[in-house]
PADREN-48513 format. One line per 2 residues: for each residue x, y, z of N, C-alpha, C. Coordinates in nm, 4 decimals. Layout:
X:Y:Z:X:Y:Z:X:Y:Z; ...
***
This chain:
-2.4986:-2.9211:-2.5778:-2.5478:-2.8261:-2.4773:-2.4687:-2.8364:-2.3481; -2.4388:-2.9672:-2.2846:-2.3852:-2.9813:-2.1699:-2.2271:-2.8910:-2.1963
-2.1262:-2.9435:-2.2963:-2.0352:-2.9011:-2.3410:-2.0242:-2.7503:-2.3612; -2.1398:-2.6681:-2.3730:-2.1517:-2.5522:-2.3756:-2.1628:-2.4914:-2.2401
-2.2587:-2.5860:-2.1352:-2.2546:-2.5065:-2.0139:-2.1223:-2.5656:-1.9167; -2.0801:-2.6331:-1.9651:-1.9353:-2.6649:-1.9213:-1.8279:-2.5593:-1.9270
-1.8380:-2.5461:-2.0413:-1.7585:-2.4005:-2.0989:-1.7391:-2.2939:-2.0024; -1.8846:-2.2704:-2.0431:-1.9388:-2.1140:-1.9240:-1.9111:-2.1441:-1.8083
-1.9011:-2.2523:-1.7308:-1.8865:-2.2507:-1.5877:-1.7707:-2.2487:-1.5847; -1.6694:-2.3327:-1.6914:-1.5519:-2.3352:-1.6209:-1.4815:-2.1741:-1.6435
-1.5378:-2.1161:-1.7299:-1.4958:-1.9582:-1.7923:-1.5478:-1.8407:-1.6299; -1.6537:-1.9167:-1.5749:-1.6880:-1.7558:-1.4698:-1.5798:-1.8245:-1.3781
-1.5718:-1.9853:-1.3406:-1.4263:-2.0036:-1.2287:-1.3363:-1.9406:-1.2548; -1.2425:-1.8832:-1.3889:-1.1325:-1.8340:-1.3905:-1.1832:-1.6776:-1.3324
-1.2762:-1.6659:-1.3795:-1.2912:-1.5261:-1.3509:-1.3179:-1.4565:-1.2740; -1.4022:-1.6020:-1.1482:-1.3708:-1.5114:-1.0290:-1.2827:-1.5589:-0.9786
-1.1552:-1.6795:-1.0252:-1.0473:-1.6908:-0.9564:-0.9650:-1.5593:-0.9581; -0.9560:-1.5458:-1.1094:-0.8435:-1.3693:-1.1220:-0.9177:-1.3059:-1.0012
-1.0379:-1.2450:-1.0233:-1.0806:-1.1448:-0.9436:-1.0212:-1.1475:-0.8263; -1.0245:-1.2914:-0.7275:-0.9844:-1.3254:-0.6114:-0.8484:-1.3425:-0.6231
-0.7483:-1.3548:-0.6979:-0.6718:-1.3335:-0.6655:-0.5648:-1.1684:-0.7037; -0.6247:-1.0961:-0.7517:-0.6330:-0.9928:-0.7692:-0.6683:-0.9017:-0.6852
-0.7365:-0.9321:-0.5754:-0.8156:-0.9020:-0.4346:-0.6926:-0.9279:-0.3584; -0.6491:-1.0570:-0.3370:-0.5291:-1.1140:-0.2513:-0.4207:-1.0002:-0.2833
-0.3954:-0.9753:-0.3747:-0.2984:-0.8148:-0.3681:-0.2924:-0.7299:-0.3068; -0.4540:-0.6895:-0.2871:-0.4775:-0.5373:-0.2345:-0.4633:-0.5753:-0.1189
-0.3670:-0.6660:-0.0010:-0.3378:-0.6978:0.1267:-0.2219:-0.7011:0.1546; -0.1785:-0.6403:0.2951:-0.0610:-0.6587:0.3281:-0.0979:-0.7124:0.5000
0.0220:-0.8479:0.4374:0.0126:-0.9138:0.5793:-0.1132:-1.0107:0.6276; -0.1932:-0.9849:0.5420:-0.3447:-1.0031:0.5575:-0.4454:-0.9013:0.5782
-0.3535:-0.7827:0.6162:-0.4663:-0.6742:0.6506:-0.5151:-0.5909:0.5170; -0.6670:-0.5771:0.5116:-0.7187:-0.5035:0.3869:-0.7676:-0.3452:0.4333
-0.8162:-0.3032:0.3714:-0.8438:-0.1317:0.3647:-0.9929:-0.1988:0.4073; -1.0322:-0.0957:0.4749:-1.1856:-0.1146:0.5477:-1.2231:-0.1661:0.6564
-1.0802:-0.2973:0.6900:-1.1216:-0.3756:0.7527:-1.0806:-0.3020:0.9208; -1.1536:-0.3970:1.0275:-1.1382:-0.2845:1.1706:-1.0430:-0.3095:1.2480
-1.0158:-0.1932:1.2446:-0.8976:-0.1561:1.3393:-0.8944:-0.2602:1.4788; -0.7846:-0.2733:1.5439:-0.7916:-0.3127:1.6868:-0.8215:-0.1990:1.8087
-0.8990:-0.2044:1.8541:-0.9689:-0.1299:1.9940:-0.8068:-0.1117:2.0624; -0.7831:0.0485:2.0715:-0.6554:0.0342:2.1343:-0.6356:-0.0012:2.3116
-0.8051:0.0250:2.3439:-0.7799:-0.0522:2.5147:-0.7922:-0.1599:2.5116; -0.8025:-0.2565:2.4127:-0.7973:-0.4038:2.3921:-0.6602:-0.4457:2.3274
-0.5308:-0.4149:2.3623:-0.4372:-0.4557:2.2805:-0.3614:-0.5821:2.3772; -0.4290:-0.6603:2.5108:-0.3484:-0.7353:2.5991:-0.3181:-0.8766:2.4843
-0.4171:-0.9115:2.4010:-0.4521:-1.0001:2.3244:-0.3818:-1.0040:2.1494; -0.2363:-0.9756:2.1223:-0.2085:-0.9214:2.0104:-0.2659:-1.0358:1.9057
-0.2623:-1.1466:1.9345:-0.3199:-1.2235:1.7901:-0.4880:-1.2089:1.7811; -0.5373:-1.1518:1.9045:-0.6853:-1.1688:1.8372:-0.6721:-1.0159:1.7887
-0.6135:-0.8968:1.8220:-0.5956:-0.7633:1.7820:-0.5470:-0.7518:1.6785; -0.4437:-0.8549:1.5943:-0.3545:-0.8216:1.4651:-0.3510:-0.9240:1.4044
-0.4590:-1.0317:1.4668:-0.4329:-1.2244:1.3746:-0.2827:-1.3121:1.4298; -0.3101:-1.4019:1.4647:-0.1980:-1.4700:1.4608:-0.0642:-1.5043:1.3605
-0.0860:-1.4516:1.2460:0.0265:-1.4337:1.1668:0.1466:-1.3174:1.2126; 0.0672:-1.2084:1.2213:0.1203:-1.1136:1.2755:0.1856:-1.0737:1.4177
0.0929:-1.1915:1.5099:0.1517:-1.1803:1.6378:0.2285:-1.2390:1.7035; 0.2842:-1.3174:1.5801:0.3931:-1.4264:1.6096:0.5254:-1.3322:1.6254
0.5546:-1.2403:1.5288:0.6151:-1.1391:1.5123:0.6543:-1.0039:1.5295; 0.5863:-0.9951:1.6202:0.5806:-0.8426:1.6753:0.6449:-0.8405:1.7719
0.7542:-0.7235:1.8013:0.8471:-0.7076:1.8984:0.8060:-0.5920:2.0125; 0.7142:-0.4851:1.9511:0.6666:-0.3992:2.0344:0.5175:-0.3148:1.9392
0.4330:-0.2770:2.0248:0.3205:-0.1941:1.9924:0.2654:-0.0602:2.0264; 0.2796:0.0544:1.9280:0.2722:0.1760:2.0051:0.1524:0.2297:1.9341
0.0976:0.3039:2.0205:-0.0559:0.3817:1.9880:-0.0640:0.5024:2.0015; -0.0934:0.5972:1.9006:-0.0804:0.7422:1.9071:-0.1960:0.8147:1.8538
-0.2682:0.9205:1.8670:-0.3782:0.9828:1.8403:-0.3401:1.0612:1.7091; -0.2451:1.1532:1.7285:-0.2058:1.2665:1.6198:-0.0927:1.2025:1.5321
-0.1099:1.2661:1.4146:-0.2260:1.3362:1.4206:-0.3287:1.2751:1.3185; -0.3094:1.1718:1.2871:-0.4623:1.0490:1.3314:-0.4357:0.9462:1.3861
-0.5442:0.8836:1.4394:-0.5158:0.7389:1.5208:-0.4040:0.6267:1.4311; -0.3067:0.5746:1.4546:-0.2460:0.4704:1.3695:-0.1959:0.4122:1.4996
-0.1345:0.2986:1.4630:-0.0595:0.2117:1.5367:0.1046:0.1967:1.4882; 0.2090:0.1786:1.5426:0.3176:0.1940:1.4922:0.3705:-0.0047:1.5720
0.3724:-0.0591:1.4457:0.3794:-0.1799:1.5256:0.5549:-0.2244:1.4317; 0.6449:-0.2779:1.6016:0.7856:-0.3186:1.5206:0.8024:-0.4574:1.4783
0.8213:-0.5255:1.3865:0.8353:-0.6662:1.3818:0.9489:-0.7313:1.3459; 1.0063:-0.8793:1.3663:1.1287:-0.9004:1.3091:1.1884:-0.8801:1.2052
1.3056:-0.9151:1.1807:1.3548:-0.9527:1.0069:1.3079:-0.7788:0.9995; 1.3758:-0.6831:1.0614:1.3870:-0.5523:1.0169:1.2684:-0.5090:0.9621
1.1684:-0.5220:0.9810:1.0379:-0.4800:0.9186:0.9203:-0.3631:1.0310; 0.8480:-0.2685:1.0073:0.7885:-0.2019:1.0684:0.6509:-0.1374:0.9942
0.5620:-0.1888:1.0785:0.3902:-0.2147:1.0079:0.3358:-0.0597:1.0668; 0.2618:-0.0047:0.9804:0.1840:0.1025:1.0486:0.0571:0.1477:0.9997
-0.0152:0.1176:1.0793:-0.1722:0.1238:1.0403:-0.2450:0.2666:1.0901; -0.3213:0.2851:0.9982:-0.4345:0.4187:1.0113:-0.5558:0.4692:1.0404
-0.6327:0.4537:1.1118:-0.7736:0.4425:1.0836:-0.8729:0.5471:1.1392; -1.0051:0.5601:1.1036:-1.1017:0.6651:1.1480:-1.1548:0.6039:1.2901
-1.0809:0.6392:1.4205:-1.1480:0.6502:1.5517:-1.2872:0.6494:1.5884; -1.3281:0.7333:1.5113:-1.4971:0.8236:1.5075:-1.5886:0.7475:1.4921
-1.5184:0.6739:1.3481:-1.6424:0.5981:1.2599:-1.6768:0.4618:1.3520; -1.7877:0.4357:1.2729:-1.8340:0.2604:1.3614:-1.7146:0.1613:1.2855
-1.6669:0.0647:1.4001:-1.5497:-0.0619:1.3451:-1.4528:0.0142:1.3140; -1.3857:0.1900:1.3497:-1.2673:0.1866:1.3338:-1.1872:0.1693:1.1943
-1.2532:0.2113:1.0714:-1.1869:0.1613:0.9317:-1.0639:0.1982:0.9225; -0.9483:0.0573:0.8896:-0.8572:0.0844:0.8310:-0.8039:0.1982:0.7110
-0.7656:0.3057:0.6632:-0.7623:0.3229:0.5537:-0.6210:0.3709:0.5180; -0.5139:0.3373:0.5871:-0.3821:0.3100:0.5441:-0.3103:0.2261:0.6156
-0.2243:0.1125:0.5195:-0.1420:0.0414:0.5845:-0.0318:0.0578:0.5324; 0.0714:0.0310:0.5981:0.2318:0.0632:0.5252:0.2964:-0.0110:0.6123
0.3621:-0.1204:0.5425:0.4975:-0.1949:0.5838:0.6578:-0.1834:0.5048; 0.7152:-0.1340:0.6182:0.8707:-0.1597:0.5410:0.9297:-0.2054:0.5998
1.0520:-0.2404:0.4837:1.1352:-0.4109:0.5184:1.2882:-0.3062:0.4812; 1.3546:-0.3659:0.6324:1.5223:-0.3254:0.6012:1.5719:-0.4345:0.5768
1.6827:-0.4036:0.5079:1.8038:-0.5679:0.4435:1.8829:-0.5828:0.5482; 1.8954:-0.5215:0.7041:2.0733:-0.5158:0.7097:2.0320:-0.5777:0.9189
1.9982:-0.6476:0.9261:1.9617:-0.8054:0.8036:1.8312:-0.7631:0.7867; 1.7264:-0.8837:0.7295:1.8038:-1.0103:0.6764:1.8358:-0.9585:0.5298
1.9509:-1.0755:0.3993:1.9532:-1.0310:0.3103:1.8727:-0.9914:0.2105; 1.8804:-0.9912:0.1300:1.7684:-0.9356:-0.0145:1.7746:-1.0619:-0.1212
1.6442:-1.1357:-0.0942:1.6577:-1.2497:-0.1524:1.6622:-1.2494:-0.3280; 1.7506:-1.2983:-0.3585:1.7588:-1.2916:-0.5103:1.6683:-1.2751:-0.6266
1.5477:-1.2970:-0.6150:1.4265:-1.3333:-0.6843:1.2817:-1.2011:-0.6270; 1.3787:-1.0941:-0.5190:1.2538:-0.9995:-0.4661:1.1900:-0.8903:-0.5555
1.2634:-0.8758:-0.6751:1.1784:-0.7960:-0.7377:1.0718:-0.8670:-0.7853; 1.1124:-1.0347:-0.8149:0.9679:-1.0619:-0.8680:0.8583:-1.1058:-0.7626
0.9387:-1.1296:-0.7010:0.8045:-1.1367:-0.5451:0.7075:-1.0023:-0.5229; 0.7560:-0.9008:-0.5474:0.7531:-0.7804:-0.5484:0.5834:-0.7423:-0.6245
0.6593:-0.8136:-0.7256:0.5752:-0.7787:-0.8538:0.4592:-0.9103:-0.8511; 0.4940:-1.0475:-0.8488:0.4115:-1.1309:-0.7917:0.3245:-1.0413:-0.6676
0.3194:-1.0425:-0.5236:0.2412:-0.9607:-0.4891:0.1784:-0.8437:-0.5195; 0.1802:-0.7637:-0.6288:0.0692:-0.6922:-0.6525:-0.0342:-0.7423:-0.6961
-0.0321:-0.8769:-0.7837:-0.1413:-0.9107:-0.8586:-0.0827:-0.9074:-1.0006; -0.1721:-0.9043:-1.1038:-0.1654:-0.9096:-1.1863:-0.0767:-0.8044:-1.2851
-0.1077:-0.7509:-1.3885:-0.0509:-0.6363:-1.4218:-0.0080:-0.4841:-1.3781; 0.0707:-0.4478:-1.3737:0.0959:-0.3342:-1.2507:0.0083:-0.1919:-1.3618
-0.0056:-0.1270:-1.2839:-0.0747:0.0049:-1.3348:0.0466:0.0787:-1.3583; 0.2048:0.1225:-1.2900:0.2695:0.1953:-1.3314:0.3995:0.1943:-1.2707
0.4655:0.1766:-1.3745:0.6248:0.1359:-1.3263:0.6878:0.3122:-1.3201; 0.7289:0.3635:-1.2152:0.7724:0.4781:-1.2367:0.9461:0.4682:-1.1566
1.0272:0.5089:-1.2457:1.1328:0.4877:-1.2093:1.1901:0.6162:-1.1112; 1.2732:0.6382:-1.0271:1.3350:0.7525:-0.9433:1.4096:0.7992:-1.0432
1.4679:0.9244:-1.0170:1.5809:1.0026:-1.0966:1.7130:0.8979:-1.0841; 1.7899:0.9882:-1.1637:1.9139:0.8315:-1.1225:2.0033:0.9252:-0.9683
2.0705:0.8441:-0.9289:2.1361:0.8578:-0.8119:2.0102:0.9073:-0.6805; 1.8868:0.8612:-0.6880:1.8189:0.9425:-0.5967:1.7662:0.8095:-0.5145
1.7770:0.7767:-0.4236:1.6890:0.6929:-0.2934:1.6216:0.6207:-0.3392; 1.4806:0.6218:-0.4286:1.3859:0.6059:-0.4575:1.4226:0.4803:-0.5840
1.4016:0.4220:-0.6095:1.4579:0.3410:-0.7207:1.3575:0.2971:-0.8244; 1.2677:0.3116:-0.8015:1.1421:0.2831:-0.8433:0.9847:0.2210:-0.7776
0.8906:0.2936:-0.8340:0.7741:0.3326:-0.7668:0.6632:0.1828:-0.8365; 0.6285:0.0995:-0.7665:0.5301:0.0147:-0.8870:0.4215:0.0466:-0.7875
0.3147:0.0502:-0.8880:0.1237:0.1041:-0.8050:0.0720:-0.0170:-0.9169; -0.0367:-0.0109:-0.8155:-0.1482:-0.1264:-0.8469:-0.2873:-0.0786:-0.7905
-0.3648:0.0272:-0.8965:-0.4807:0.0668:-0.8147:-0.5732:-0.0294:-0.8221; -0.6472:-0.0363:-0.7408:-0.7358:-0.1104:-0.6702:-0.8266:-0.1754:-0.7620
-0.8045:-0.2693:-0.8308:-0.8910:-0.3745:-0.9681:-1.0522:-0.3460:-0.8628; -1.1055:-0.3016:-0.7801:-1.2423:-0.3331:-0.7458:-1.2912:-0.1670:-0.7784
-1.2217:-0.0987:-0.8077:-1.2835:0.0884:-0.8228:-1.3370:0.0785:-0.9319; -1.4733:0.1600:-0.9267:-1.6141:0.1932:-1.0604:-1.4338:0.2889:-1.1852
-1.4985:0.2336:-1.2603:-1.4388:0.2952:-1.4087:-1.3844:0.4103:-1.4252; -1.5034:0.5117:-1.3382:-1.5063:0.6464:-1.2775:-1.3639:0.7177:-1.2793
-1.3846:0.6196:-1.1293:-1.2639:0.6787:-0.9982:-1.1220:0.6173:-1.0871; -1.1337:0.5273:-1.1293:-1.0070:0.4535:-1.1597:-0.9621:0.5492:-1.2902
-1.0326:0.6147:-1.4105:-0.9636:0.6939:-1.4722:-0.9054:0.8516:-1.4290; -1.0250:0.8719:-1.2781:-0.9452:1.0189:-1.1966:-0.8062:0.9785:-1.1655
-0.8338:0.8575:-1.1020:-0.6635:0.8332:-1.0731:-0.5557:0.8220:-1.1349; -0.5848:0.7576:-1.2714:-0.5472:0.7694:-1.3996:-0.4564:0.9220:-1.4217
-0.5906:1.0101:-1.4517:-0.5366:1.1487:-1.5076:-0.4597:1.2141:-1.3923; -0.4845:1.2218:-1.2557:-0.3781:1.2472:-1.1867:-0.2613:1.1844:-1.1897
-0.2149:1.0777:-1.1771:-0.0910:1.0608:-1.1608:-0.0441:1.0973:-1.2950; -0.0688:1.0509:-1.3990:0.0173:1.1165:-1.5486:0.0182:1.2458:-1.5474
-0.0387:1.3122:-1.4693:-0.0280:1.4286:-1.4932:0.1226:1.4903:-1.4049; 0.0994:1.3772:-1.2974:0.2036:1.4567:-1.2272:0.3584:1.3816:-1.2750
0.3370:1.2602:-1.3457:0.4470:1.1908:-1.4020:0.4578:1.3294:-1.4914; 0.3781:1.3552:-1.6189:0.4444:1.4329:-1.7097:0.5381:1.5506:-1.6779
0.4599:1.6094:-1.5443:0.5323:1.7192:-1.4825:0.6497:1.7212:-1.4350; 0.7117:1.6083:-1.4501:0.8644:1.6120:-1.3287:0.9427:1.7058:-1.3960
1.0482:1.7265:-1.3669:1.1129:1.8067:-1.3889:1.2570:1.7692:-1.4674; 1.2810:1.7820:-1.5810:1.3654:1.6953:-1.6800:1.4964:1.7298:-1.5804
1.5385:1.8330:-1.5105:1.6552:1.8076:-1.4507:1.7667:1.7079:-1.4245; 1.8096:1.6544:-1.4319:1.9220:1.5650:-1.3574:1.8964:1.5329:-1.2164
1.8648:1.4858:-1.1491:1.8985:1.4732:-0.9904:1.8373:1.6150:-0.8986; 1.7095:1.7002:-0.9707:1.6285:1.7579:-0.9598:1.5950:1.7322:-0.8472
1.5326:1.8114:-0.6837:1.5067:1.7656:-0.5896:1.3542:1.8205:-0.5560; 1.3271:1.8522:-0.6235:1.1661:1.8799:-0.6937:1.0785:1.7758:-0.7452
1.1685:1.7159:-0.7714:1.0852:1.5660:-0.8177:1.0218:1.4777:-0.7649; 0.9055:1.4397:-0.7478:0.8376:1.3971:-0.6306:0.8574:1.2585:-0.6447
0.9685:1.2306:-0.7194:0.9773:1.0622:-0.6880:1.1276:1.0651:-0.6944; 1.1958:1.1174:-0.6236:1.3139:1.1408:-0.5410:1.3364:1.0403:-0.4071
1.2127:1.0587:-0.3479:1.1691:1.0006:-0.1986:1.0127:1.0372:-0.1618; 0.9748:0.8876:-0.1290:0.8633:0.9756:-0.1054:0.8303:1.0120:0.0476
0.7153:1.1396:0.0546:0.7520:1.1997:0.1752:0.6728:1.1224:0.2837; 0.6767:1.1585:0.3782:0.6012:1.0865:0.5027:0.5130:1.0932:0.5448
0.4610:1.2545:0.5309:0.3235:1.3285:0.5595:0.2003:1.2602:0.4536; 0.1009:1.2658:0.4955:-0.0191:1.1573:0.4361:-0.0313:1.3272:0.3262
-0.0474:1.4330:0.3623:-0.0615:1.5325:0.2406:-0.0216:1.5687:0.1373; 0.1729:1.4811:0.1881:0.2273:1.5184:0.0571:0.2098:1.3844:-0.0687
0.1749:1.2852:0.0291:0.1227:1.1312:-0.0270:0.0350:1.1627:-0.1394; -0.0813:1.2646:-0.0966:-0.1977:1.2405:-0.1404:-0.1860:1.3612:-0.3159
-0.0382:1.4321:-0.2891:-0.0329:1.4907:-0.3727:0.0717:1.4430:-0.5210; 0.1059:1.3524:-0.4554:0.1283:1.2317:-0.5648:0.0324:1.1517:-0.6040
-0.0058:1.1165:-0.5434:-0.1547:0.9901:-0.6048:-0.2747:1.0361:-0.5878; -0.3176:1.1416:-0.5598:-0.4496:1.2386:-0.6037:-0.5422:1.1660:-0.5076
-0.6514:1.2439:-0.4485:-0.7588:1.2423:-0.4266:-0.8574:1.1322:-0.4064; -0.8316:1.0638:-0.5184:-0.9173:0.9548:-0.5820:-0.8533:0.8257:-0.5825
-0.7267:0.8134:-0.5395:-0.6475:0.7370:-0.5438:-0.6882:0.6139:-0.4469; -0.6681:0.4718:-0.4378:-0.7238:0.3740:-0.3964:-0.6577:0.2660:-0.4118
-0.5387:0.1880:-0.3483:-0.4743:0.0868:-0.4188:-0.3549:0.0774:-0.3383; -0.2774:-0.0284:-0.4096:-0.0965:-0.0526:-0.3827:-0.0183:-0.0512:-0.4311
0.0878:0.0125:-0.3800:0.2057:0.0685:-0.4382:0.3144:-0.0208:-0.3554; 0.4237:-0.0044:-0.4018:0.5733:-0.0761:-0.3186:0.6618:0.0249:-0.3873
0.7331:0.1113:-0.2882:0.8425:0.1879:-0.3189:0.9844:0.1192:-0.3036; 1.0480:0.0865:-0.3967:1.1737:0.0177:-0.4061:1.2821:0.1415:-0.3942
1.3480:0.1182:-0.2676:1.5004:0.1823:-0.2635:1.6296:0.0948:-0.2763; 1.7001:0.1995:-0.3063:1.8391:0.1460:-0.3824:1.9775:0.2177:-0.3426
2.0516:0.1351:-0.3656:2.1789:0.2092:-0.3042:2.2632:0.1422:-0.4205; 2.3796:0.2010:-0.4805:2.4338:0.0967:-0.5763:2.3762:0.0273:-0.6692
2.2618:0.0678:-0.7136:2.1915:-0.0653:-0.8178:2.1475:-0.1532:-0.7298; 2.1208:-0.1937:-0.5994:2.0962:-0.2945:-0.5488:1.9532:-0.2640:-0.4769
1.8369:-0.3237:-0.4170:1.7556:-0.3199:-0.3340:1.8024:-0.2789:-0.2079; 1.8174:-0.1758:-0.0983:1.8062:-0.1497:0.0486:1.7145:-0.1797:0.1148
1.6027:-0.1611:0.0771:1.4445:-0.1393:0.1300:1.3577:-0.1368:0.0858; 1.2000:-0.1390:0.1230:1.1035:-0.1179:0.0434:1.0112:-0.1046:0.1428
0.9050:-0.0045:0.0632:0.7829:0.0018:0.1745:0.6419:-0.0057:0.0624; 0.5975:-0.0749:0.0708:0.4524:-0.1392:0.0811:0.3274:-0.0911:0.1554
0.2577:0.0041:0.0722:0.1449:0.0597:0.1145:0.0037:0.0121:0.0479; -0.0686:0.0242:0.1258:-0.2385:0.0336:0.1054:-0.2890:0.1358:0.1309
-0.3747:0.2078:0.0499:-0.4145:0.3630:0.1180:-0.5565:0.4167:0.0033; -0.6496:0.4765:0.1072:-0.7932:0.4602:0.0245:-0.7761:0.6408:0.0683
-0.6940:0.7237:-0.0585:-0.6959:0.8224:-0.0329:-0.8112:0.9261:-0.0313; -0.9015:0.8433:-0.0853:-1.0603:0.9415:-0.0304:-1.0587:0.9666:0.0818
-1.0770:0.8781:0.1910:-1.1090:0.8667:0.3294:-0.9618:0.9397:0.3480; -0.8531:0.9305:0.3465:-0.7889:1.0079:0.4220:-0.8160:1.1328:0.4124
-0.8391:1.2005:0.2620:-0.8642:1.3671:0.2690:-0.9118:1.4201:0.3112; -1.0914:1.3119:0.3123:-1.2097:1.3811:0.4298:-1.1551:1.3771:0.5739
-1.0134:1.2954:0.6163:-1.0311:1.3059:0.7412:-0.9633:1.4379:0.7650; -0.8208:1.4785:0.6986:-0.7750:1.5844:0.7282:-0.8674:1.7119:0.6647
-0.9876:1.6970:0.6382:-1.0754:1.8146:0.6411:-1.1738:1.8093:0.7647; -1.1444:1.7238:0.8383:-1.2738:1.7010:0.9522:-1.1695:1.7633:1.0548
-1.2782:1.8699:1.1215:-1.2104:1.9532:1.2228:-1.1593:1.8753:1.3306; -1.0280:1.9448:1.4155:-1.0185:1.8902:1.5334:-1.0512:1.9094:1.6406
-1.1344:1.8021:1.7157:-1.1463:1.8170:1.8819:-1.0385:1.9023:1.9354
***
């Protein structure tokens, strides 16, 4: 009997170890989706506003309303953080983060695709490659291991849907994984509606890594926001 409840206990530790570390994915930097924004008339204080990891590193901090509240924060080692959140709501919810990293400097450490892939977590949801010769080098997503069954197969049927759709062309500029665009609308028309999770867009020049940008984004909350009228 003991040997049996030995079992079971040590079986739910793995399982909420995965879980938790499967969780540790859905973060960049430390920052998660939900979590609250920094009060932008409180920014004299950057490590209690962005954590001390982050404020070791920050070279400058800019705050802009439109056309939603985000923060555009610059940091060393060629990197630039930019956060999103609902103003309105109570605590300010995060619901997009995006960091990208330039090489030129520092270099592109030998081993970053699997770091890459190590930080998502566990199994990736979808390796989508760019056209050849196009910017984009490949797309890896990791939707959000905590979404009801539901939401996670909407997200599902959207994106295959829009994978199936590309356009067999050659170097096609229709192809929505060419580059991806900047506007949160045209975002949301790649990863649908329902979409909830992390992605890392790998660019390339030569076969080699240039860049990459690293997003978090709870595309529910963004859609309702660009349907909520403006002041």
């Amino acid at each position: 009997m003991w040997q049996a409840l030995a079992l079971i206990g040590l079986m739910v530790a793995l399982s909420v170890r995965a879980f938790a570390d499967e969780q540790s994915g859905q973060q960049i930097l430390g920052l998660s989706l939900g979590q609250s924004a920094a009060d932008p008339s409180a920014l004299g204080d950057p490590a209690a506003a962005f954590g001390p990891a982050i404020a070791k590193d920050i070279k400058s901090i800019a705050f802009a309303n439109e056309p939603m509240s985000n923060y555009r924060i610059e940091l060393t080692d060629s990197r630039t953080l930019r956060l999103w959140f609902d103003a309105a709501a109570k605590g300010r919810p995060i619901f997009w983060i995006a960091l990208t990293q330039g090489y030129d400097p520092p270099p592109v450490p030998a081993d970053q695709y699997d770091r890459i892939v190590r930080d998502l977590g566990n199994a990736l949801d979808y390796h989508i490659a760019g056209p050849t010769g196009a910017p984009l080098g490949a797309l890896l997503i990791k939707i959000d291991p905590a979404l009801p069954n539901k939401r996670r197969a909407a997200v599902r049927r959207h994106i295959d849907e829009v994978v199936a759709n590309r356009p067999n062309e050659l170097g096609a500029q229709d192809d929505p994984f060419v580059e991806l665009p900047d506007d949160i609308e045209r975002r949301l028309e790649t990863l649908g509606d329902a979409f909830r999770g992390k992605f890392v867009a790998i660019y390339t020049i030569s076969g080699q890594i240039d860049g990459t940008m690293t997003e978090l984004i709870d595309a529910a909350v963004a859609s309702g926001l660009l349907l909520r009228p403006r002041k």
